[in-house]
N, C-alpha and C positions, 0 to 999 in steps of 0.2 A: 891108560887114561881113556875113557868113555867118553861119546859124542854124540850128540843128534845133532840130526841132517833133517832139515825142515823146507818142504815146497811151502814157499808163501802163497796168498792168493786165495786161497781156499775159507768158506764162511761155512762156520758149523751151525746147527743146527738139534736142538734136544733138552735132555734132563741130567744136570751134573749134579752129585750132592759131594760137598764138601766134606774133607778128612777130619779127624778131631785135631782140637788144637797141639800145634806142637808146644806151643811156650807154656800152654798148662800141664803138659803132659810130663815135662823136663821138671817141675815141682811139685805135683802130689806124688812123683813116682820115687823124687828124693822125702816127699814124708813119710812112706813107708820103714824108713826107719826106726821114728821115734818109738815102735809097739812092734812087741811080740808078737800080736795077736794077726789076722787075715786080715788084708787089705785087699779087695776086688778093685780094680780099675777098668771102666769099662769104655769103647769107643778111643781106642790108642790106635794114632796111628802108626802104620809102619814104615815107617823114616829112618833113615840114616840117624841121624842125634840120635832120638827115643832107642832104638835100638841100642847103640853101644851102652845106653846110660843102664838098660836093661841087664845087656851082658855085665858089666860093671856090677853092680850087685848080687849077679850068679857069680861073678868071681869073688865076691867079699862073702858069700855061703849063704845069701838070700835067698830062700827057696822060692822059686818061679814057676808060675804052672799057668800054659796058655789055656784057657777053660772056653774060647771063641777064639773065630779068624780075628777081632780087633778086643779082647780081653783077656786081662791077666790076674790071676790071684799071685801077692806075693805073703812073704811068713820072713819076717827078720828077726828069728829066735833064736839064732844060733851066726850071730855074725864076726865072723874071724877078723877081728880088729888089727890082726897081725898082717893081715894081707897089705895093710896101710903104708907100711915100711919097705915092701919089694919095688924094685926098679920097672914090673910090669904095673903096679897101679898108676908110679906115677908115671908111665909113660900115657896109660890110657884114660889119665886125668885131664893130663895137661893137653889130649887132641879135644879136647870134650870141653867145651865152659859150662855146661848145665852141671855140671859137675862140683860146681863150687857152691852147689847147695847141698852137698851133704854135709858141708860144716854144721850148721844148727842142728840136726838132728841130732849125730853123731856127738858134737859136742854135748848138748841137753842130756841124751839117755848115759854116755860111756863115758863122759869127763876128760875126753882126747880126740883128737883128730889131728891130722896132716894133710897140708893141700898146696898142688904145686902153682906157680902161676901157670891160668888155664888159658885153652884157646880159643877156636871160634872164628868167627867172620875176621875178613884182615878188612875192620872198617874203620879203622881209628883207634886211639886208646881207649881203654873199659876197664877203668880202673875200681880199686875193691876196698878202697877208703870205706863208703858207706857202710860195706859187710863188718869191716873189720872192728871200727870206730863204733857201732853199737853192740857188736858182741861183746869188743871189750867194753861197755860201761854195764852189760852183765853180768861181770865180774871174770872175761876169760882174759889170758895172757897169750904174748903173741910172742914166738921167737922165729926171727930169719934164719935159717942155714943157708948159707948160701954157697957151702960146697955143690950139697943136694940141689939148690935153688927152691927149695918147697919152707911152707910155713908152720911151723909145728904149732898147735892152739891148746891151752890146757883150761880146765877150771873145775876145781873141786866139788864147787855148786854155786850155778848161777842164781842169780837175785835180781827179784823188778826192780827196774830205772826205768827214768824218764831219759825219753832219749827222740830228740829233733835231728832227721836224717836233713844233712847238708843238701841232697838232691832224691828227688821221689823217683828211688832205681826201684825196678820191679823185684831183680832178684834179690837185690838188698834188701827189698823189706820183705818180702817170702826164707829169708835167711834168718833175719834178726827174727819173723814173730815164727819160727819154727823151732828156734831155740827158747824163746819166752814162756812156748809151753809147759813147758816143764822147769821153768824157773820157780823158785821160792818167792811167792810174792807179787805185786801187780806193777806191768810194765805197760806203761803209755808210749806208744810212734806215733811222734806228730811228724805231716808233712809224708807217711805213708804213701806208696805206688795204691792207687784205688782201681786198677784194671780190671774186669770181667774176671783173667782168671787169677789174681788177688783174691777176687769174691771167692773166689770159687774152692779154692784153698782154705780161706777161711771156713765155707761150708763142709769141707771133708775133713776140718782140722776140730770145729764142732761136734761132728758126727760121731770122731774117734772118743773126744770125752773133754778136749779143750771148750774153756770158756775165753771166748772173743768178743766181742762188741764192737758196735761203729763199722760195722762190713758195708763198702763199699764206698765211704768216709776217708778224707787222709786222717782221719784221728782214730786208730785202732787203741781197745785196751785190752788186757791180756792179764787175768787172772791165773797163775799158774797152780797147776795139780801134779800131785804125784806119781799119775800114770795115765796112760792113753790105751784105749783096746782096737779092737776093727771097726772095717766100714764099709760101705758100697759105695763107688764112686763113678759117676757116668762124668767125662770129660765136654766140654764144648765145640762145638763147630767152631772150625779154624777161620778166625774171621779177616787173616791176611788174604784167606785161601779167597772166601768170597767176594773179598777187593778185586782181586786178581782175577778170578772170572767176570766181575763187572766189567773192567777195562779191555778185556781178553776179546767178549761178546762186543764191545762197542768199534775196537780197531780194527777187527778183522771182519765186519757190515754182519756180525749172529745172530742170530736167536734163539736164547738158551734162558731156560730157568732153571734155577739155581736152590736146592732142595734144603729144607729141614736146615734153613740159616738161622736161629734163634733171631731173630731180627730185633728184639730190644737191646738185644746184647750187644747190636754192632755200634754205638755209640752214633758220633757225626760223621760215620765212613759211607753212608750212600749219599747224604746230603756232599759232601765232600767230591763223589763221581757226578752230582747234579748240578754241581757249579761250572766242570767244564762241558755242560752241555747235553753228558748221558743222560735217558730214560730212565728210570730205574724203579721198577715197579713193585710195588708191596702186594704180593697175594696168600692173605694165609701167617703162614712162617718162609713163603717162599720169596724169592725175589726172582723178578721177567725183566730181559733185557731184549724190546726189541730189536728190530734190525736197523741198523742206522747208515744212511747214504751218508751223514753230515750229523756234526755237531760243533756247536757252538761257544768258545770260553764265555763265560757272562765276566762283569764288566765290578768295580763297586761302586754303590750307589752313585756319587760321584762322577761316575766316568773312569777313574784311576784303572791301572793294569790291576789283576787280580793278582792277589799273593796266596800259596798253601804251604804252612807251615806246618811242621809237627810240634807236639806240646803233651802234656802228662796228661792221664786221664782227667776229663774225659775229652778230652782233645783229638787233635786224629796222631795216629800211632805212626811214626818215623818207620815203619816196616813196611807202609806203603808207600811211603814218596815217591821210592822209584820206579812202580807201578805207574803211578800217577802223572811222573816225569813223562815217563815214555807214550802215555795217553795223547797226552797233549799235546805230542806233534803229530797228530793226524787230525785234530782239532785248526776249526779256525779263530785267530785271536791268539793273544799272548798272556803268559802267566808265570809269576817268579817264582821257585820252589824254595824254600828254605828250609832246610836240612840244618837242626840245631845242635842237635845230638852227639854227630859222629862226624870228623873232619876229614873221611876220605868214599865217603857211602856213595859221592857223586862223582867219583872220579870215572864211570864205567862209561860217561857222558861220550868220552872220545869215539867210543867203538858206537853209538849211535849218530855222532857229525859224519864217520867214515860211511855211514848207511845213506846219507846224505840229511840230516836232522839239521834244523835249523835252531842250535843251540847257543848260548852267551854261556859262558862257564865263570860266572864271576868271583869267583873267589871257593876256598872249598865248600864252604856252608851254603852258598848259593847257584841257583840257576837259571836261565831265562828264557822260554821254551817260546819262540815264536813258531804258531802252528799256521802252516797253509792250507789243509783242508783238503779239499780232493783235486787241488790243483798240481799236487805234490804226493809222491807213494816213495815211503823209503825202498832200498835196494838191498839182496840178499848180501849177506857178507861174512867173513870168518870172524869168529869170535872163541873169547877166552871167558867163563866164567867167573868173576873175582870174589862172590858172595852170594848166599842165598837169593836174595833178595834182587839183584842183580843181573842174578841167572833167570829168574823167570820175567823180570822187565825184557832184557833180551830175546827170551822165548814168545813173549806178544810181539816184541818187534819182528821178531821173523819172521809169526805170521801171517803178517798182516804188507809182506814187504813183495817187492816183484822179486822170482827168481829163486833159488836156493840158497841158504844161507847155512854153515854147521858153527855148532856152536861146543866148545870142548868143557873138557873139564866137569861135565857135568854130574858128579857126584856133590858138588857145592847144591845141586838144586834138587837134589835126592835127598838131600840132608834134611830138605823141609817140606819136598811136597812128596806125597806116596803115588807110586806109578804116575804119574803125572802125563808122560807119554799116550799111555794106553788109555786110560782117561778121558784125554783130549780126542787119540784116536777113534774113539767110541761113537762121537757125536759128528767126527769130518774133517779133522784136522790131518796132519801128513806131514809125523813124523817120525823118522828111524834111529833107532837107538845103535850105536855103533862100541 
């Protein structure tokens, strides 16, 4: 098991640019399925996820060809549907949740597929009603085996429905309109995930020869065709990433700007770092965070404590909370975090009280970060990584903390950011990868 070993204390200083995004990357790279034809994806990063899901596909006889250090052409003209049924896919299904978007494809073009329940962050349940409950009202059928534990899905040919997703899940609705593609007929998502890279899927699913509408809308419609061809697809800047260096630059007194961030794209996430007080400067497509002795929560109107919750596009995205959590107690003033999402994302909370954090753990969905400000510096300490997202809250906490602090496990944080280490160490930071 792998670790970094982090001297707190240290302020970097420079130019970081941001990896592509992973959450897009884990679904246009499962739409290469639906078409024989060449699929180019360009600006992948190289991540743990992305990768397996990559290998994943070379094992199902996807032809892969790295054509750059961050681009892939693939070709799924010859996909061995039988590989589905061996005890190695579903073993390397069920480590993988981005995984469970090859249902739509696979169902749409070959009229079968099998999928185990998947994995992923241990941050709560992430349950796959939404996938399931609109695939089948496109006519697929669903059987448990529950020797195997995997779901077998059939459908002869799917057919447009109207179909109102109970909760706006991202994968879920990259599932259901991957499979609409190629349904017979016109399928309305109302209540659609409308995320950046939703959009963005929808432009590559365009591209291919799908007719979509209502991009970036929860009311997607979906005209199906009888085939899809290639495309060229440039991925997005990873906009957790860019959270992440916001916060990163503000706790540890940086000054770093932050390269080639599509900045319309990030929604209410810098407004979101300017409510507890950061800088956060627009130049360009870049963002400047200077250096900061101090910052300050603001307040609302009112007077009242501040709240930051997460909420569905275009809301701010639950993948930074805990970014945002651990901000905030180097901040002066108090702020509640509300985690609505996932009922154990906040539990890493303990291993930042042991840092010495000034935390309320109110319940799992919430949190109450009273910040002291520079009156107060957390303290190095051992730590366990329990989640992506987690893992690199932890990694700002460290270094921005007195003393050395390691932190294990850290393949959880490889999972979502690329070299990350090196990266960091590029600009001043001081960390060893073990």
């Amino acid at each position: 098991m792998s670790s970094f070993v982090i001297e707190g204390g240290y302020s970097m200083s420079g130019e970081i640019v941001p990896q592509g995004a992973k959450n897009e990357a884990l679904e246009v790279i499962c739409a290469v399925l639906l078409t024989s034809g060449k699929v180019t994806v360009r600006n992948v990063p190289d991540i743990l996820d992305v990768n397996n899901l990559i290998q994943l596909l070379r094992d199902m006889r996807v032809k892969v060809e790295r054509i750059a250090v961050d681009a892939y052409a693939f070709q799924a003209d010859d996909v061995d549907m039988g590989y589905l049924e061996t005890d190695e896919f579903l073993r390397k299904s069920t480590a993988l949740r981005g995984s469970v978007m090859i249902v739509g494809p696979l169902l749409a073009r070959f009229g079968r597929t099998v999928i185990p329940k998947p994995g992923g962050d241990k941050i709560g349940r992430r349950r796959l009603d939404t996938h399931f409950t609109g695939i089948q009202k496109l006519g697929a059928s669903f059987h448990y085996n529950a020797e195997r534990q995997l779901y077998e899905i059939k459908a002869d040919r799917l057919t447009g429905a109207y179909i109102l997703l109970d909760e706006a899940s991202v994968t879920g609705t990259a599932n259901i309109l991957m499979a609409a593609v190629l349904s017979q007929g016109t399928t309305t998502i109302y209540n659609a995930a409308c995320e950046p890279y939703l959009q963005q899927l929808c432009t590559l699913l365009n591209q291919m020869g799908a007719r979509i509408t209502g991009i970036g809308s929860n009311l997607l419609t979906v005209r199906g065709v009888e085939a899809l061809g290639g495309a060229d697809h440039t991925i997005l800047p990873d906009m957790i990433e860019v959270g992440s260096f916001i916060g990163m630059a503000a706790m540890t007194a940086s000054d770093i700007t932050i390269k080639n961030t599509r900045y319309e794209m990030l929604g209410i996430i810098p407004e979101s770092f300017r409510r507890l007080g950061i800088t956060v400067e627009k130049r360009g497509d870049d963002i400047h965070v200077p250096r900061h002795e101090a910052y300050e929560i603001e307040t609302f109107i009112d007077g009242g404590i501040m709240t930051i919750a997460d909420a569905p596009w275009p809301g701010l995205t639950p993948d930074l909370l805990s970014v945002l959590l651990v901000v905030a107690t180097q901040a002066t003033g108090s702020v509640l975090i509300h985690q609505k999402m996932f009922e154990s994302r906040l539990f890493f909370v303990d291993k930042l009280i042991d840092m010495g954090a000034q935390i309320i753990l109110c319940d799992p969905h919430r949190a109450t970060v009273i910040g002291l400000g520079n009156r107060f510096r957390l303290r190095g300490s051992d730590m366990v990584s329990p989640d992506i997202r987690a893992g690199i809250a932890l990694l700002i906490a460290a270094m921005s903390a007195e003393g050395t602090s390691r932190i294990h496990h850290i393949d959880q944080i490889d999972r979502g950011y690329q070299e990350i280490d090196k990266r960091l160490n590029s600009i001043g930071a001081r960390i060893t990868r073990l």
